[in-house]
Each structure stands twice: as C-alpha cells, then as structure tokens.
DRENTOR-812726 format. One record per residue (C-alpha): x, y, z; residue in three letters. Coordinates in steps of 0.001 Angstrom, whole numbers, plus 524288, in hexadecimal, padded with zeros to 5 digits. Layout:
BEGIN
     xx     yy     zz  resn
      X      Y      Z   ALA
...
This chain:
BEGIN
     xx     yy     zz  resn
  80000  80000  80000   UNK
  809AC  807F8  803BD   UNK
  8126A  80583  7F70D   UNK
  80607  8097A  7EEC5   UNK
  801B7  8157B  7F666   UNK
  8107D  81CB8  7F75B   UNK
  80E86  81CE5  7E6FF   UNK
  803CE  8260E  7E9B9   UNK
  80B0C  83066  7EE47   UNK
  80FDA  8336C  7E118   UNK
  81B27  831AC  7D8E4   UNK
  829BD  831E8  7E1A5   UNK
  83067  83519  7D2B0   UNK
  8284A  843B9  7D4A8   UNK
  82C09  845DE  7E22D   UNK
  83AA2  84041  7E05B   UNK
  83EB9  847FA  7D5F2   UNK
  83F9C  854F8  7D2F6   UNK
  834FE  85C85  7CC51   UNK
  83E6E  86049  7C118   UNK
  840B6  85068  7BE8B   UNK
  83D56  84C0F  7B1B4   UNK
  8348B  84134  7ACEF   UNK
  8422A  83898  7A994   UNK
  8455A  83982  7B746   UNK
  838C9  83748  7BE21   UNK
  837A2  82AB3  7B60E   UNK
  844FD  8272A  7BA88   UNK
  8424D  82A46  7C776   UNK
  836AF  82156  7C707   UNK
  83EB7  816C5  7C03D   UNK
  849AB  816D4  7CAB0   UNK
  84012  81329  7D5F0   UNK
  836A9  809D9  7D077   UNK
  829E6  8142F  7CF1F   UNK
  82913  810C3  7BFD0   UNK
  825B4  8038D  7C2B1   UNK
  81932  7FDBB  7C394   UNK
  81255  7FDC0  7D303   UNK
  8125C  7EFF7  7D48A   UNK
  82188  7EF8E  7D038   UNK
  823DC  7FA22  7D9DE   UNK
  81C22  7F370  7E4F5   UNK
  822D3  7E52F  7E27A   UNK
  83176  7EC5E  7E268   UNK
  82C42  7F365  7EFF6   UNK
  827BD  7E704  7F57F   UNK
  83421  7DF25  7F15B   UNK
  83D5C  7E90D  7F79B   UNK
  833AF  7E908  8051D   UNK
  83729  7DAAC  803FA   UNK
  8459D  7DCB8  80233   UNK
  8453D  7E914  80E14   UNK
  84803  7F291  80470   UNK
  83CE1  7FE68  802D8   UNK
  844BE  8061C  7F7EF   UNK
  84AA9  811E7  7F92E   UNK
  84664  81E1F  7FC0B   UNK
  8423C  826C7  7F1CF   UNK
  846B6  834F2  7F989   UNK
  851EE  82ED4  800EA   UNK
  85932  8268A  7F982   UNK
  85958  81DAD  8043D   UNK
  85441  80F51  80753   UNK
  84637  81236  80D18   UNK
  846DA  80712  814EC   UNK
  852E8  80DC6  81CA9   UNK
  84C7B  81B4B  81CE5   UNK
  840E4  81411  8253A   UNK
  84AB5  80D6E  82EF9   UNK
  85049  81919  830BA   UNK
  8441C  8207C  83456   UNK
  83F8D  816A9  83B90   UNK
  8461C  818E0  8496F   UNK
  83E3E  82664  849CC   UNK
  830DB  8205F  84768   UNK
  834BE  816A8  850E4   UNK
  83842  81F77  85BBA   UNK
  82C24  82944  85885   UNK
  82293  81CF1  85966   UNK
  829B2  81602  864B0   UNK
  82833  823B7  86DD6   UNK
  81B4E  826CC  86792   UNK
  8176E  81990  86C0F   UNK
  81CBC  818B3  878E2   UNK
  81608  82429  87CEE   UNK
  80A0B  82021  878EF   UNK
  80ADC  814BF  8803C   UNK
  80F9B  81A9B  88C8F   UNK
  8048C  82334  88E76   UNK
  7FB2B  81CA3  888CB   UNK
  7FAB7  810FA  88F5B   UNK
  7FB53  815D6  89DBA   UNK
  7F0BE  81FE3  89940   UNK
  7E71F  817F3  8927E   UNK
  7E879  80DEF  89D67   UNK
  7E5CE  81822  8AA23   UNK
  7DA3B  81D00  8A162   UNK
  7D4E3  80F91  8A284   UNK
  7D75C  80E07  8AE89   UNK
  7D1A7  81B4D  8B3ED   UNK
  7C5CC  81AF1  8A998   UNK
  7BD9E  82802  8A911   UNK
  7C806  82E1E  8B212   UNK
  7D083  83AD4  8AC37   UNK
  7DACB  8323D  8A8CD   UNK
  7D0BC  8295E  8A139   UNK
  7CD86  83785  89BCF   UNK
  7D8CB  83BE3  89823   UNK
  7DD4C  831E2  890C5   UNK
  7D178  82F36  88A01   UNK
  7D117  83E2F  88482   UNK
  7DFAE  83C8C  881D8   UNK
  7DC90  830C1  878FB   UNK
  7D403  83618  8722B   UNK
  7DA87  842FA  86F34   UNK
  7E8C2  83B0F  86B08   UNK
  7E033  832A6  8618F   UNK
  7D7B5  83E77  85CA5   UNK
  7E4D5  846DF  8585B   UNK
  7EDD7  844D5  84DDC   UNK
  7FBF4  842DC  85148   UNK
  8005F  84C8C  8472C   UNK
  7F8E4  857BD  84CEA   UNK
  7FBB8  8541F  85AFB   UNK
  80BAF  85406  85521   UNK
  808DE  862D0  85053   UNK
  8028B  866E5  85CEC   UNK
  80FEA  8618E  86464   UNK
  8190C  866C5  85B46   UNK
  81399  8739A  85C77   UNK
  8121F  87346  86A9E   UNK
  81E9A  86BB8  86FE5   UNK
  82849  86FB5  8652B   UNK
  82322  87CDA  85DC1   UNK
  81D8C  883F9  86BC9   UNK
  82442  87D5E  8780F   UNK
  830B8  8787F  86F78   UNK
  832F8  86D48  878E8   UNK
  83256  86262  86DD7   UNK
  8367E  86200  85F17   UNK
  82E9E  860DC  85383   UNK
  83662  85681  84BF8   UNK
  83F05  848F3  84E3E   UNK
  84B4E  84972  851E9   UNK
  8556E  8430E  85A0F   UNK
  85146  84580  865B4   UNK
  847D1  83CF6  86E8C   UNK
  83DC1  84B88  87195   UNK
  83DB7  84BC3  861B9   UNK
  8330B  83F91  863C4   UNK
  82B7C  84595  86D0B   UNK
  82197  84E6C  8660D   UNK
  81DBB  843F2  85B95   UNK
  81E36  837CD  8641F   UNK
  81416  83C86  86B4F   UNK
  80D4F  84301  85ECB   UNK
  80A90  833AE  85A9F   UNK
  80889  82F1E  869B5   UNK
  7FCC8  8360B  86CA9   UNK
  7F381  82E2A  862FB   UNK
  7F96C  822B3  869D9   UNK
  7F687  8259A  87673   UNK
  7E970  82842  874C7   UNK
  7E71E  81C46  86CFD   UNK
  7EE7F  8138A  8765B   UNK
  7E8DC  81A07  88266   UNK
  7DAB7  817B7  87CF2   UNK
  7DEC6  8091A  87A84   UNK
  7E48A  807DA  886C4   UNK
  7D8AC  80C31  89000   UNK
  7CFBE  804A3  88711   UNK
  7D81D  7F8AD  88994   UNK
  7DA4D  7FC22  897D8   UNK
  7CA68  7FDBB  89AEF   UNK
  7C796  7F0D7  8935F   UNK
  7D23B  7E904  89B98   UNK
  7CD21  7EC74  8A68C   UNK
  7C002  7E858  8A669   UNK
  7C537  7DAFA  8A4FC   UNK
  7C4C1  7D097  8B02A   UNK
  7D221  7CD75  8B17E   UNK
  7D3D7  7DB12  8B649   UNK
  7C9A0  7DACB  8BEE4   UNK
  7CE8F  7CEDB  8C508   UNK
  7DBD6  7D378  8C5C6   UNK
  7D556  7E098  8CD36   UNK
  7CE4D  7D779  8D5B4   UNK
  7DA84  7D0BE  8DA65   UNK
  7DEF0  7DC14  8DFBA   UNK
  7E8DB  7E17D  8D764   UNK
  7ED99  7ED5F  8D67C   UNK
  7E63A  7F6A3  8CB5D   UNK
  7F598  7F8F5  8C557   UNK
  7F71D  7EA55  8C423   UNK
  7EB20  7E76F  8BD27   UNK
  7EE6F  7F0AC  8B44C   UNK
  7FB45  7EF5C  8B0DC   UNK
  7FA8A  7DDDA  8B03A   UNK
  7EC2A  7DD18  8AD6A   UNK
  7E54A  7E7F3  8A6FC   UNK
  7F1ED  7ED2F  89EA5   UNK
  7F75B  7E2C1  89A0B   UNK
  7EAC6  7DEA2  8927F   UNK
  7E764  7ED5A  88E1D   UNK
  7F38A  7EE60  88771   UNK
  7F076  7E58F  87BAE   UNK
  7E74C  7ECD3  87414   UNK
  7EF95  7F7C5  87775   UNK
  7FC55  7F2BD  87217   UNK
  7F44C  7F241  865F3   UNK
  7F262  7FEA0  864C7   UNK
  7FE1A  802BB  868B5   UNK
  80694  7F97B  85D37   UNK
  7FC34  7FE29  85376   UNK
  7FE78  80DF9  85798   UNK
  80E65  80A65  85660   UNK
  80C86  808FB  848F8   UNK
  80460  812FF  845E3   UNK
  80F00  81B39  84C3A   UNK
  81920  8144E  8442D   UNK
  8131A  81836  8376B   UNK
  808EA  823C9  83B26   UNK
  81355  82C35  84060   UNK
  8152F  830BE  833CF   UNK
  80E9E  83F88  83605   UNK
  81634  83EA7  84264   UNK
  821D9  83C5B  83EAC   UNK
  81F9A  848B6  83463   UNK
  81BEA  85281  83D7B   UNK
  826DE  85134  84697   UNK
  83023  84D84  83D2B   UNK
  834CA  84171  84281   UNK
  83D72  83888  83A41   UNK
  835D2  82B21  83A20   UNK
  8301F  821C8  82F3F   UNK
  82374  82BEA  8313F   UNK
  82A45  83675  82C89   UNK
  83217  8300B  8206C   UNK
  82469  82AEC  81D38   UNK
  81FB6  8391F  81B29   UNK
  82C59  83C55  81441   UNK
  82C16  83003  80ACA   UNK
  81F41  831EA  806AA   UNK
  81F01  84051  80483   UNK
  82AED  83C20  7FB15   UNK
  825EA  831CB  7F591   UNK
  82ED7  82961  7F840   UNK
  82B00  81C5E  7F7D6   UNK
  8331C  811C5  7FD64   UNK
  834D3  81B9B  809A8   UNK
  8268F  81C67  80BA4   UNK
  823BE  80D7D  80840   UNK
  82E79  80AA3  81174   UNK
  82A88  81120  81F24   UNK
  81B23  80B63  81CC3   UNK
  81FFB  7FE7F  81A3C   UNK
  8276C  7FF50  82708   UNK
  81E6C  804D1  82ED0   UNK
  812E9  7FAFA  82A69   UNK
  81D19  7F173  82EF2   UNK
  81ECB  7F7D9  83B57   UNK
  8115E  7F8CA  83E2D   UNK
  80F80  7E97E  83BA5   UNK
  8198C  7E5E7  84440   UNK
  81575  7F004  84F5B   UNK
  807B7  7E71E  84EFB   UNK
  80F4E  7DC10  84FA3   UNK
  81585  7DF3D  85BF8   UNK
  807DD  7E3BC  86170   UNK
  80342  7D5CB  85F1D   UNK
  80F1E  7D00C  864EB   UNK
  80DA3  7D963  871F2   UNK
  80058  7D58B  8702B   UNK
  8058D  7C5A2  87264   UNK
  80DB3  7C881  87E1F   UNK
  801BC  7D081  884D7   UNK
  7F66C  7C90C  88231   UNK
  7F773  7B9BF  88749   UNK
  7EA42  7B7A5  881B4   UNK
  7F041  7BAAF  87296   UNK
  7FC59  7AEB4  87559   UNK
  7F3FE  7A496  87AB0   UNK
  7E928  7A511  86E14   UNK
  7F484  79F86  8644A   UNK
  7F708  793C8  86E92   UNK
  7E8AF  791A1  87049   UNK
C-alpha cells in the first residue's frame, strides 16, 4: 500500500532536478532509478531488495535509506521511551486512587483530566508549551538537541493523550476488579486495604491495561510524526516529513516499513506480558 500510495505524490524527476533541466535529462533521471519501468517491475525489484535488507538509496541523500533510519532511530527511541514512561507513571497511580476513592475530588479530577488530554490535539497543546515555557518564561527550548531538558517540552506534548487514555482504562479496570469475590474474600480475611491492592486487585487490572499501553507505544512510534516537526527533534518522525515532502522514495518506504514492524513486534511483547500475568491464558494450551 504504501509502495503504491508514495507514487501519488508526484513525479521525484520534477522535484530532483532543476527547473531549467531538459526533457533528455529528466528521462535520464527517470532511467537511472527505475521510474521508467512498469509498476509491477518496480514493486517486484522493491520487494526483492526488502528480502535481501536493502531499501535503495536515497533519492536527496545519496545515502543507503536503510542507514539513514538506524541512524534516526535512537531519537525516536528516546522521545517514545520518556513519553511513555511518563505516561505510565502518572497514570497508573492516578487512575487507580480514582477507583479507589470513586466520586471523591480525586475521582474528579482525574476524570475531567481524561477527558480534556483525549479531547486536545497534541500539536496544539505543543504550541501552547512552546510559547509559554520557551517563548515567555524561557526555561525550556523549542527544538532537540543534546541535552536531556531538550526532551522535555515534546515528551510530554505526546504524554498527555496517554495519560488520559491510560488513566480512563485504569479506573475502569480498577472498579471492575473489585467487585469481584476474590477481593472480597481477601478483605474479609483481614488484610490490609494496601495488600489487596497491590497482590489482588492490581495485578489482575493490569492486563487490559498493558494492552493499551503496547498499542499507544506504537502509535507513539509512528504518530509522532507532527511532533517530532514542531519541536524539531531528529527522529524517524521527522525524516518521514522530510522524505516525503521530497519525494523521496526509498527514504519514505523505508521508515513505514520499519515502523509497521515495530508496531507488530510491540503487540507481540504485549501478548507475551500478557502470558507471564495471566495464569488462566498458560493453562488453556495444556488443557
């Protein structure tokens, strides 16, 4: 799909070359990379250098597009990992107290905060921090860098939506745990409220939440494209932008494929975290 839909960008021969270039040299141009052949000759060489690891070469930079993505790929990593991490860290202990303390202000709080983080797009909430934290205040800056305050402003651009998603998951999941018997029991045994919750109520919450949470780590992988425009930051997001806007190809056919990939084996590790958590799911193959 994705092979088929870069080709209606336009032609990379217009973009490529200069507007003075004559009809000789577009045609040559065309020749050199393969774009005068037929589409189904073009889509069997790209799927026979997929096979071999080899994505081409990029069109702008002369270089191996396959490289260009490894070498992006740290940034998109990082971004994602702290984007992530955050999410999880305060969405998990707040989603679970608003459970516990239903229709308190906590249980309040984080219900209007979930709904808000859901309700607003990323990129305007990363123009309303730029212009607050780095144009007004100047205590953050407004592109990547080096540095580990460069990730602050647009990790927490993309962890926002999570939070609210995972904090809504979370109570739901929390609420519907405890209405369960085993929890009752363990109540009625006399333990304390901090033990059923962490061995009893928790640990069974957590799977449809560890769902959600695999599925939103690859939407951050490859939706952090905007992201990764407004601030600047040098991950797969960005070259995406860059490779389409130049048409260049193998580039853009490149950092999809990857990230598809990505986002398959990010499921696959849900499922397998899924295994360890569940005993119910590794006793059904054995019955």
């Amino acid at each position: 799909v994705v092979f088929g839909m870069v080709f209606l960008s336009g032609d990379p021969a217009i973009l490529m070359l200069p507007p003075e270039a004559t009809a000789d040299e577009v045609a040559a141009f065309r020749q050199a990379y393969g774009f005068d052949d037929p589409f189904l000759v073009q889509y069997g060489l790209f799927l026979g250098g997929v096979l071999r690891g080899d994505w081409g070469e990029s069109l702008r930079y002369k270089k191996p597009a396959l490289d260009m993505v490894l070498e992006r790929l740290p940034a998109t990593l990082q971004l994602s990992g702290v984007s992530m991490l955050l999410a999880v860290l305060v969405a998990l202990p707040l989603g679970t107290l608003a459970a516990m303390y239903r229709n308190s202000i906590v249980d309040y709080v984080a219900s209007i905060f979930a709904v808000i983080g859901q309700s607003m797009p990323n990129y305007w909430l990363g123009f309303l921090l730029v212009m607050l934290f780095a144009v007004r205040l100047r205590l953050l800056p407004t592109s990547g860098g080096p540095g580990w305050y460069y990730v602050i402003l647009p990790a927490i651009t993309i962890a926002v939506g999570v939070i609210a998603l995972v904090t809504r998951i979370t109570r739901s999941s929390v609420l519907e745990v405890q209405r369960e018997d085993y929890v009752r029991t363990a109540r009625s045994k006399g333990l304390k409220e901090l033990a059923v919750i962490n061995r009893h109520v928790l640990r069974n919450a957590m799977l449809p939440v560890i769902t959600v949470i695999g599925l939103q780590f690859g939407y951050i992988l490859g939706g952090a494209v905007v992201i990764e425009t407004i601030f600047a930051w040098p991950g797969l997001g960005l070259l995406a932008i860059q490779a389409i806007f130049n048409r260049d190809y193998p580039l853009v056919q490149a950092v999809v494929f990857f990230l598809a990939v990505s986002f398959v084996l990010i499921n696959l590790v849900s499922d397998i975290i899924y295994h360890v958590l569940d005993p119910r799911i590794r006793t059904v193959g054995r019955s």
